[in-house]
N, C-alpha and C positions, 0 to 999 in steps of 0.2 A: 504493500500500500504506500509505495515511496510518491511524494509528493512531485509531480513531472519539474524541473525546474521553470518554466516557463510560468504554470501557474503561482508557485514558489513568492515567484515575483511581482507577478498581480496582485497577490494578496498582500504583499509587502506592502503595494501604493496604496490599496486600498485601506488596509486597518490601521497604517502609521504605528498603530502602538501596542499594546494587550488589550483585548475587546471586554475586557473586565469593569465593569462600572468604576467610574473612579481613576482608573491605572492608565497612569503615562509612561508605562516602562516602554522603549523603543522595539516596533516589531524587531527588526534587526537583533535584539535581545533578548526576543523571545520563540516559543515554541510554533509552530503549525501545529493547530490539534484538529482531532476530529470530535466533532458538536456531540453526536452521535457514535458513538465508536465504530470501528471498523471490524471489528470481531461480532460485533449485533446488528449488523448490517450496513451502515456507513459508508456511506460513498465516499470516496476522494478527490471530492470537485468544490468549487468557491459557494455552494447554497450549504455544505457541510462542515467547511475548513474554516479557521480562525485562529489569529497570534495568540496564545497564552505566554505572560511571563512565567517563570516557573514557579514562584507562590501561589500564581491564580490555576496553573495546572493542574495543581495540587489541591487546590480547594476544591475545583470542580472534580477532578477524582474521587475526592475523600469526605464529600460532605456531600448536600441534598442543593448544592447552587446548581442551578440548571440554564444551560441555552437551549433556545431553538431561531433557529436563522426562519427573519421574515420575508426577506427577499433584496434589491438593492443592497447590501451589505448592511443591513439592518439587522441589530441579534437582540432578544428581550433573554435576559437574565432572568429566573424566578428567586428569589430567596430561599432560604430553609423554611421561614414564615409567611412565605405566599402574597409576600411583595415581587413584584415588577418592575425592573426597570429595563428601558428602552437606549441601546448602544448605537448610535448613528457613524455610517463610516467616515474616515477623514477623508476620501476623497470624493468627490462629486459624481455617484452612478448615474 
């Protein structure tokens, strides 16, 4: 499920940073993840993939924080308490 470099790098322009509420860690410094994993069926394409820093990787692994990509590089975060928040990309779809 290796990320083709071409898209690699779309997604670079497009999320700038870790798609984590809040977080301005530099994509460049952060992970490609899959939204959805790729072992429960996850695509490996830009409606699935997003920069994770490795804190926020790790939160979304290991906790109940949840994405799901709305489309335009739009991602809604759920909380553990079933707040929402809405991650707009940095760059203009």
């Amino acid at each position: 499920y290796k990320v083709p470099a071409a898209l690699k790098k779309w997604l670079e322009v497009r999320d700038e940073t870790c798609t984590f509420p809040g977080c301005r860690r530099s994509a460049k410094r952060s992970d490609v993840d899959h939204s959805v994993e790729w072992q429960h069926g996850g695509e490996t394409d830009a409606m699935n993939l997003a920069h994770l820093c490795p804190y926020h990787h790790a939160v979304k692994s290991y906790t109940r924080w949840s994405p799901r990509h709305l489309g335009d590089g739009r991602i809604e975060w759920t909380s553990p308490a079933g707040y929402s928040y809405i991650v707009e990309p940095s760059a203009d779809m």
